[in-house]
Structure formats: structure tokens, C-alpha cells
KEPA-958028 format. One record per residue (C-alpha): residue number from 1; x, y negated, z; residue in one letter; chain. Coordinates in pm, whole numbers, plus 50000, padded with zeros to 5 digits. Example, Ala and Ser with C-alpha at 12.3 -4.5 7.8 and 13.67 -1.06 7.14 Angstrom:
BEGIN
1  51230  50450  50780  A  A
2  51367  50106  50714  S  A
REM end
This chain:
BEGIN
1  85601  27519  58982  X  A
2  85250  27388  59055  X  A
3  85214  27154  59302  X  A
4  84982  27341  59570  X  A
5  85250  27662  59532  X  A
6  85531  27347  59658  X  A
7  85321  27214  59910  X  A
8  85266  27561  60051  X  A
9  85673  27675  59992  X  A
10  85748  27289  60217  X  A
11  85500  27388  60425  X  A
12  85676  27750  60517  X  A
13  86000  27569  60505  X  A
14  85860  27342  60784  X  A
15  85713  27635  61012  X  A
16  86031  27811  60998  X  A
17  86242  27453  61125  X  A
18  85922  27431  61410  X  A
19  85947  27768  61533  X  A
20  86319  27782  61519  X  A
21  86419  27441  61675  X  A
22  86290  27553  62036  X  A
23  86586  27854  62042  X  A
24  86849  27575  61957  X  A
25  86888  27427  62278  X  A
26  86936  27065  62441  X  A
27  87304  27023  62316  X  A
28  87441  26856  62005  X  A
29  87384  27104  61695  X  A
30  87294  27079  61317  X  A
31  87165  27285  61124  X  A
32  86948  27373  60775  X  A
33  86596  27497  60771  X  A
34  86578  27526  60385  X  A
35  86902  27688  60377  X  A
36  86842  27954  60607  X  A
37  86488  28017  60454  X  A
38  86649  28056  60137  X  A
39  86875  28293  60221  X  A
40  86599  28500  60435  X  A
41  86361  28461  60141  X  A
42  86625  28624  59898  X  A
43  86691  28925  60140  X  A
44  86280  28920  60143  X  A
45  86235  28932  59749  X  A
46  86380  29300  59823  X  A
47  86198  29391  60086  X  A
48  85966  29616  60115  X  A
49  85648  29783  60351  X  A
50  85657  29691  60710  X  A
51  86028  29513  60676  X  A
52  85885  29294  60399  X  A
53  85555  29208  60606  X  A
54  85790  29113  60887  X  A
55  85941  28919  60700  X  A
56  85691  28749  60528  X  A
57  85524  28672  60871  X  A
58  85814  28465  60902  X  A
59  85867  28297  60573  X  A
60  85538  28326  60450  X  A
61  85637  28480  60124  X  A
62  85823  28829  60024  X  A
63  85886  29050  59753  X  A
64  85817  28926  59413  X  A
65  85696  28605  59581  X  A
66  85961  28546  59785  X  A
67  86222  28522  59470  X  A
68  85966  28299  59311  X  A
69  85937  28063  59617  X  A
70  86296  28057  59587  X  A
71  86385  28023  59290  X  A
72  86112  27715  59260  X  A
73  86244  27531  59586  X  A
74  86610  27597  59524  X  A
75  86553  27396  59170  X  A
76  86337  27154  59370  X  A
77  86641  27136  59635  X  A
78  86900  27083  59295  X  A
79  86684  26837  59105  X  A
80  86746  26535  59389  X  A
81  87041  26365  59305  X  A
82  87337  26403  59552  X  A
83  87230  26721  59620  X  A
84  87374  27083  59537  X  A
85  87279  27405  59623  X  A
86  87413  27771  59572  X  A
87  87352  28118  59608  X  A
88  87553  28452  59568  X  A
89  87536  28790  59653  X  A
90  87817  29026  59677  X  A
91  87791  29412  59702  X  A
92  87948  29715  59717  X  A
93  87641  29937  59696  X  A
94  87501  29906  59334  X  A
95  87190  29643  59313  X  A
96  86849  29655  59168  X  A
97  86812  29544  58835  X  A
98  86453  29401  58939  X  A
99  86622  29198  59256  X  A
100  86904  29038  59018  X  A
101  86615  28954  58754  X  A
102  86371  28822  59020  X  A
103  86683  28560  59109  X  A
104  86777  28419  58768  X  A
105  86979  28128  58984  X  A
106  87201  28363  59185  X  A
107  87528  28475  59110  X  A
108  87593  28852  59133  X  A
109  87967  29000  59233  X  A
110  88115  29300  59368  X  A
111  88339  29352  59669  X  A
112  88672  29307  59566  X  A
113  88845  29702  59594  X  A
114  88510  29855  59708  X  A
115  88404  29836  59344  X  A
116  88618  30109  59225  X  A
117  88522  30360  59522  X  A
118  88165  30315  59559  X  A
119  87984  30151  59230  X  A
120  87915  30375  58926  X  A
121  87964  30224  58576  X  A
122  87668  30103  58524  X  A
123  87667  29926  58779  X  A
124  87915  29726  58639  X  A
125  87688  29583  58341  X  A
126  87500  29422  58623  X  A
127  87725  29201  58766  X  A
128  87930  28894  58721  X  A
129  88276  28868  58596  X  A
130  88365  29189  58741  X  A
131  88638  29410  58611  X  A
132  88879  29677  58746  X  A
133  89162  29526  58640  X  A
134  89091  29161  58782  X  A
135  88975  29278  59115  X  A
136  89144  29078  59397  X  A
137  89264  29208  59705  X  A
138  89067  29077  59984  X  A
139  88698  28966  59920  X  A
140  88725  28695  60244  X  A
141  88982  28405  60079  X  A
142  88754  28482  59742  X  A
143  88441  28393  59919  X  A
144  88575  28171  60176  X  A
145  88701  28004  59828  X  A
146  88327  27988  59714  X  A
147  88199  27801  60024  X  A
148  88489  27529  59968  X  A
149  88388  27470  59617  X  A
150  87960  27510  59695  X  A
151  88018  27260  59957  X  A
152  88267  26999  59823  X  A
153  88516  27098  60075  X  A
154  88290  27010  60405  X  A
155  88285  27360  60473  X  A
156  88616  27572  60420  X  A
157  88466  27912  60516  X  A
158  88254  28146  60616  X  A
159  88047  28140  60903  X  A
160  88185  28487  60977  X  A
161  88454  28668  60911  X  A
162  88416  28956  60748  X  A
163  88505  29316  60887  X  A
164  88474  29561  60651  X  A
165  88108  29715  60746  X  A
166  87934  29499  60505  X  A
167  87842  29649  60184  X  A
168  87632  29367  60072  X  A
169  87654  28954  60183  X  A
170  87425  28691  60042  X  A
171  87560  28312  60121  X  A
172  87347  28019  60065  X  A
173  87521  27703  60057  X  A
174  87400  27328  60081  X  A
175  87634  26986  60007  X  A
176  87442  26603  60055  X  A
177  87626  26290  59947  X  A
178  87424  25988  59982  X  A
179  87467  25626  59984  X  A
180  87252  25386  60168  X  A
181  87018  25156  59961  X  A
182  87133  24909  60211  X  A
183  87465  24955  60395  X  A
184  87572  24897  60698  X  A
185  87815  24586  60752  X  A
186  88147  24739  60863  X  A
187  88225  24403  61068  X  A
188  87942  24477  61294  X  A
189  88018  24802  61462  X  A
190  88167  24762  61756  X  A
191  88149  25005  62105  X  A
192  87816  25000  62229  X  A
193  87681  25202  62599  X  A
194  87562  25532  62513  X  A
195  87367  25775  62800  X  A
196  87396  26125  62709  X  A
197  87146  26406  62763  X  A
198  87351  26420  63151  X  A
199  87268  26041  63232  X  A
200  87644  26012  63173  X  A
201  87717  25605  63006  X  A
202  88038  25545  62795  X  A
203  88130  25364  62485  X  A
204  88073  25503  62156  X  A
205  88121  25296  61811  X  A
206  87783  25212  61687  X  A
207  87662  25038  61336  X  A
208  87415  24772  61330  X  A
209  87177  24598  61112  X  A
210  86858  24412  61041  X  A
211  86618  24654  60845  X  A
212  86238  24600  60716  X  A
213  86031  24666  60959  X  A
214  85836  24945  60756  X  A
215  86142  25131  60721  X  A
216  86034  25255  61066  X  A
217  85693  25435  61242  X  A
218  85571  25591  61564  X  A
219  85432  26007  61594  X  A
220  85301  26072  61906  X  A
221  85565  25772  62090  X  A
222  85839  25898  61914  X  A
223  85990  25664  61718  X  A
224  86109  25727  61356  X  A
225  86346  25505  61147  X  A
226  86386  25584  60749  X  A
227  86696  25475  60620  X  A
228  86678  25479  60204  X  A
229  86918  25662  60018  X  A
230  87035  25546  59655  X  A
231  86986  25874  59554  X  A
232  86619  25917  59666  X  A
233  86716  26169  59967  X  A
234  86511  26044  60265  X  A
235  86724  26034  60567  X  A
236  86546  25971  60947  X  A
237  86651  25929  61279  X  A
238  86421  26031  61547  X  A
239  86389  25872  61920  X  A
240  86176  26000  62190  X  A
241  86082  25825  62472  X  A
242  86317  25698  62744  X  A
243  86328  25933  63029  X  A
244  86037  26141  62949  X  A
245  85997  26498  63006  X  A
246  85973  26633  62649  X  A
247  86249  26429  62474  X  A
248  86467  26704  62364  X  A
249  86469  26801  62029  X  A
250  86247  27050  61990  X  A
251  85997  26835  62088  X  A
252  86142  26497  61888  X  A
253  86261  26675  61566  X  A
254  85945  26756  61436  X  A
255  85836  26412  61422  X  A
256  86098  26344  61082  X  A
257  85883  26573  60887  X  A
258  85560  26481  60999  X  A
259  85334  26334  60763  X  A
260  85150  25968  60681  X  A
261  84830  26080  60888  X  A
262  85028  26109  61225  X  A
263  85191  25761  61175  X  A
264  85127  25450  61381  X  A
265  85326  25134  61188  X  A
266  85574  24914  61399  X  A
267  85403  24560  61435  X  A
268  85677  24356  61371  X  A
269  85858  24204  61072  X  A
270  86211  24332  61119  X  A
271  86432  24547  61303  X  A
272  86762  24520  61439  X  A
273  86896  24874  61401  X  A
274  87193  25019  61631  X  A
275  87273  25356  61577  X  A
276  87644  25502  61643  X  A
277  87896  25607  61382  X  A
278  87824  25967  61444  X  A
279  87955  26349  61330  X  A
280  87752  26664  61403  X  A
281  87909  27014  61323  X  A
282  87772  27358  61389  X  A
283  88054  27627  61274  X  A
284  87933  28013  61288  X  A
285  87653  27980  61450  X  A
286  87499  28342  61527  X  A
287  87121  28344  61441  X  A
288  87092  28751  61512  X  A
289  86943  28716  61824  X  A
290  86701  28445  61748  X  A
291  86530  28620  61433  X  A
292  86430  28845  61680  X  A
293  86269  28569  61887  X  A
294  86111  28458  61553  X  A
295  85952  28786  61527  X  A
296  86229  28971  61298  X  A
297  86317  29327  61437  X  A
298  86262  29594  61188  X  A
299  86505  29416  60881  X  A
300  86741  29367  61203  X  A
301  86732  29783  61242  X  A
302  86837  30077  61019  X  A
303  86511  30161  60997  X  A
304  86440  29870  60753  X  A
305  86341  29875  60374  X  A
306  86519  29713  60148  X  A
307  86479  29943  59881  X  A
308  86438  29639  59637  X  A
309  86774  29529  59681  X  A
310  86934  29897  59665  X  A
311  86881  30262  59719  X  A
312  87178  30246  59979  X  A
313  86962  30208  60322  X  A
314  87097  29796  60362  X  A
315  86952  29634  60711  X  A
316  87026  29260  60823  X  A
317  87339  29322  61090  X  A
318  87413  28953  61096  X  A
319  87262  28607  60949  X  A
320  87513  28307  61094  X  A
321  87508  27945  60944  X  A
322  87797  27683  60967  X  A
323  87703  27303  60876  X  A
324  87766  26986  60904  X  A
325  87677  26591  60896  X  A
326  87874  26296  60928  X  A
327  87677  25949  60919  X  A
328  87902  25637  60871  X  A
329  87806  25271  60761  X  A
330  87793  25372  60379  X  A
331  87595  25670  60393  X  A
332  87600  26056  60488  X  A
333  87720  26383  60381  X  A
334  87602  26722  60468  X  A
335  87690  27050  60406  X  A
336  87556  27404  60533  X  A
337  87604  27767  60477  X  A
338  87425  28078  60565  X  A
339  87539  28384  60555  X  A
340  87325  28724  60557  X  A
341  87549  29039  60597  X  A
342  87404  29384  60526  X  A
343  87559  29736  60606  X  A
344  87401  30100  60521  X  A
345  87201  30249  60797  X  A
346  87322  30557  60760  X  A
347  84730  24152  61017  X  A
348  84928  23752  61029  X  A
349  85081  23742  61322  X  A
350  85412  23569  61515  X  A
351  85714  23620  61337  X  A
352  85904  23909  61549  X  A
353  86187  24123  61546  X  A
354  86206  24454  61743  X  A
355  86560  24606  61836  X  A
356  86580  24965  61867  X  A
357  86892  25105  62005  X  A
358  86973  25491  61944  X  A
359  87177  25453  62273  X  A
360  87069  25773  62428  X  A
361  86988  26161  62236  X  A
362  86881  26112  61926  X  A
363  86775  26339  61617  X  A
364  86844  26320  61248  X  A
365  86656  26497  60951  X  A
366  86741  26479  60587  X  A
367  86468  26578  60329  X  A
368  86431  26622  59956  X  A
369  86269  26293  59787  X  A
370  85931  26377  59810  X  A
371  85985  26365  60210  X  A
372  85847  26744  60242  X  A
373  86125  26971  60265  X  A
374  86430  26937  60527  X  A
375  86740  26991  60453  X  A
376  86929  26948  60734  X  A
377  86807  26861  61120  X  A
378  87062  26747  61395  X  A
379  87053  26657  61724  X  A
380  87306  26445  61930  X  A
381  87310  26473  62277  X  A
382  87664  26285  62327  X  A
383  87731  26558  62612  X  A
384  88123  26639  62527  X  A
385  88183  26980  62506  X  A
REM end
């Protein structure tokens, strides 16, 4: 991978998390950019005509590009320590030879019973551990068992259950554990006020600490604090302004991501840091509707091409992502999946310390190490549903 083809991959990653965040709402959520671009930009590598132009308006890459772009920023995504990512595709229609090649890190199955009714031998040569005598009964607890073990057990199934229409799913699956370079002294936290996004005040049990004061910047008055990870993940919290119009997140989120040019330093020498003890988890969350506010209608329709998948007429019926992120005086952990189901159509200065207190809604983004791609992005309102 050259590095202009992963500055322009982040960059798509990036547009997708800008243009999505506004359909997300005010409430607490979490969810993965990269993982739901890589499982869009797999679907795309087998696109093709006006489905795959859609598409690539979207993700800015398709066909044989698209399974490059993934391929190079799943790797990317895999190389960062504490990370792990995952991809599979099972079918029951049989699959292009070029769309397995054009994903060499992808595992290929089949459907577990559909494989003797509908695939032809040969299709057989093209999969993974597949045999007729070894096929289990019901392909959800085999693929809800896939999502335990690609996540580490933060995610115990699918975002949907399945209901027999699909005759192809792709599943993209993320897991983050991550220690802080500098932890947060247990003896500290201790119930703090917290105003959710309803001007609502209770208690909550919030961490503090005295951090360097370049551990934290301004973009455009919204405050950004980088906590360092051991394992070189880059994990911020993001703060808009106190009761300004415009501090929800998808006007705050943005700021995690954005880059050295758009920074204002804190001028100060420390920081005493409270943030609460927090857990943020999205489970099934339907994102149908909003690829069509994205601009995706024609892969949504059985009149879409996805002829470089298969010859069997597939169209996107359903993309849904669960995930996950728990933040604790040690460190985080993170975990998403996305799931794509297809059917057939038919200067010196005073010594000073600045406090900032995450004691109203706040975001968090994780990225990859070089600070360009994000993983995950949450926001937590503290409204109880």
C-alpha cells in the first residue's frame, strides 16, 4: 500500500463517519465507521454498472478497487496491536471466483443445508471447509459462534437474526483491547454531577487524573483530550461547548478525527481530567434506511448488479451493526459487527492547571495509530433509556 492510496482509503473512511453521524441521532450510541465501510466496500468489489457507481459515490472506491482498498485498510486495521479484525462471507448461491480472489483475507463458507440443494460441485472447490457430510444444521449458532470468537466474546451474536431469505451474508467484525499509557488511579473515582442531553443532574462514577497538558487541543471550541494507549491506538474524548446550539454529536464527533491544521493548543501545563467510568452499546442497529439517506438505493433494490459476486440476482435487503465500548480506569475495549444480508431478486508563562470535566454529553473516537482512520465513534448523552 502506498501512502497517498492510505491517505485517500482514511480519507473515504472519514466521509462515510461525517455523512453518517448526522442520521444517528442525539441519544447515546456507538458505532464503527471502518467497519461498516468495510463491509460495504466488499459488497462493492462485486458490484457492478450503476449499483457499483452508487456505491462508489459512497465509499469512494468499487469493483476491483474496492477489494483492494479493503484488503489494504483491513491489514492496516490488523497491524495495530490490540486490534483484530475479520471478515466472512457465507452463501448459498455459488460465488465468483474473481470476488473470492479479489479478497485474499476473507473467509468463504456455505449455508449450512442450503449447500446440498442449491450449489453445484464446483462450487464446492471454492469454498472453505465445506463438506456434505459435516454440514451443521442451522447456519445462525455457527455464525453467531463466529462473532463470539471475532470479537473476544464482547459480542455474542448477530446483529440480526437470520430468516431464511438470505442466500448470501457478509459480517465484518472489529475487537479493541487497550491499556492506558497512564492509568487512571482507582482510589480517585468517586460519584461526580453529571447533566444529560435533558438538563437532567445525577451522580455517575467518574475517574480522575492529572494529564500533560498537550495530551489535549481545541477544533473550532470543541475541546479534544487524547488519552495514549500502550498499544499505539489513539483514543479521544470530544467536548463541545456548554449549552451551545450545535453540541450534539454530529457536530462534536468530527472534531476526534480532525487533523493538526485545525488545532488550537491548551495554554496551560496540566490538566486535571474527570471523565466517568462509562459503557456504550449499540445491539442490531438497522442501517437500511439510512444508506438510502447516504445516497444508496439501487444495491438496496432487485434491480441491482452484483453480478461480481454471483450470477444469482443478490441485492442488499439489510446491513445492521451491533458494537460496543466500555472505558474503565485501565483502559478500553471495543468490539463491532456488521452484517450485510443479500437475497435473489427474483511561550513562559504562570504555572497553571486547567480542569476539564466531561460532566455533560460527551463523544469518544478510537483510531488506528497513525490517528487517520476511526474505528469506533460513541456518543454519551447519559439520557436513561
Amino acid at each position: 500500500m502506498t501512502h497517498g492510496s492510505g491517505v485517500a482509503e482514511a480519507e473515504a473512511v472519514r466521509r462515510v463517519a461525517g455523512r453518517w453521524l448526522p442520521l444517528l441521532g442525539g441519544g447515546d450510541f456507538v458505532v464503527s465507521p471502518v467497519g461498516l465501510w468495510l463491509a460495504l466496500g466488499a459488497v462493492a468489489s462485486g458490484a457492478r454498472g450503476r449499483t457499483g457507481e452508487e456505491l462508489r459515490g459512497l465509499l469512494g472506491v468499487e469493483g476491483r478497487a474496492a477489494a483492494e482498498a479493503v484488503t489494504s485498510v483491513g491489514r492496516r486495521v490488523a497491524d495495530g496491536d490490540g486490534v483484530a479484525v475479520a471478515t466472512g462471507v457465507w452463501s448459498r448461491v455459488p460465488v465468483g471466483d474473481g470476488f473470492r480472489r479479489g479478497l485474499p483475507g476473507v473467509r468463504f463458507g456455505v449455508f449450512p443445508r442450503a449447500a446440498w440443494y442449491e450449489l453445484p460441485d464446483a462450487a464446492f472447490g471454492a469454498t472453505d471447509d465445506v463438506s456434505l457430510g459435516e454440514v451443521p444444521v442451522d447456519a445462525g449458532p455457527a455464525l453467531d459462534a463466529w462473532v463470539r470468537e471475532a470479537t473476544g466474546g464482547r459480542i455474542t451474536r448477530l446483529p440480526l437474526d437470520l430468516d431464511g431469505s438470505e442466500d448470501l451474508v457478509l459480517l465484518n467484525a472489529l475487537a479493541l483491547r487497550a491499556s492506558w499509557l497512564s492509568a487512571f488511579p482507582r482510589h480517585l473515582t468517586r460519584d461526580e454531577p453529571f447533566t444529560d442531553a435533558h438538563g437532567d443532574t445525577r451522580p455517575v462514577p467518574t475517574m480522575r487524573h492529572r494529564i500533560p497538558a498537550g495530551w489535549v487541543w481545541y477544533v473550532d471550541g470543541v475541546v479534544v483530550v487524547e488519552l495514549p494507549c500502550r498499544e499505539g491506538v489513539r483514543v479521544r474524548f470530544v467536548l463541545g461547548r456548554r449549552g451551545a446550539e450545535g453540541a450534539g454529536p454530529a457536530a462534536v464527533l468530527a472534531a476526534g478525527w480532525a487533523g493538526a491544521g485545525a488545532r488550537r493548543p491548551l495554554v496551560a501545563d496540566a490538566v486535571d481530567l474527570s471523565l466517568p467510568r462509562f459503557t456504550l452499546r449499540t445491539t442490531g442497529a438497522d442501517v437500511t434506511g439510512q444508506l438510502a439517506a447516504l445516497g444508496v438505493t439501487r444495491a438496496l433494490s432487485p434491480d441491482a448488479d452484483f453480478s461480481g459476486i454471483s450470477s444469482a440476482g443478490l441485492y442488499i435487503a439489510k446491513v445492521a451493526q451491533s458494537a460496543l465500548i466500555e472505558v474503565a480506569e485501565e483502559g478500553v475495549e471495543a468490539a463491532a459487527v456488521t452484517q450485510v444480508s443479500m437475497p435473489r431478486s427474483a511561550a513562559p508563562r504562570r504555572r497553571a492547571v486547567e480542569r476539564i470535566a466531561f460532566d455533560r454529553p460527551f463523544g469518544v473516537v478510537v483510531l488506528d495509530a497513525s490517528g487517520e482512520l476511526p474505528l469506533f465513534t460513541g456518543w454519551r448523552s447519559g439520557v436513561r433509556g
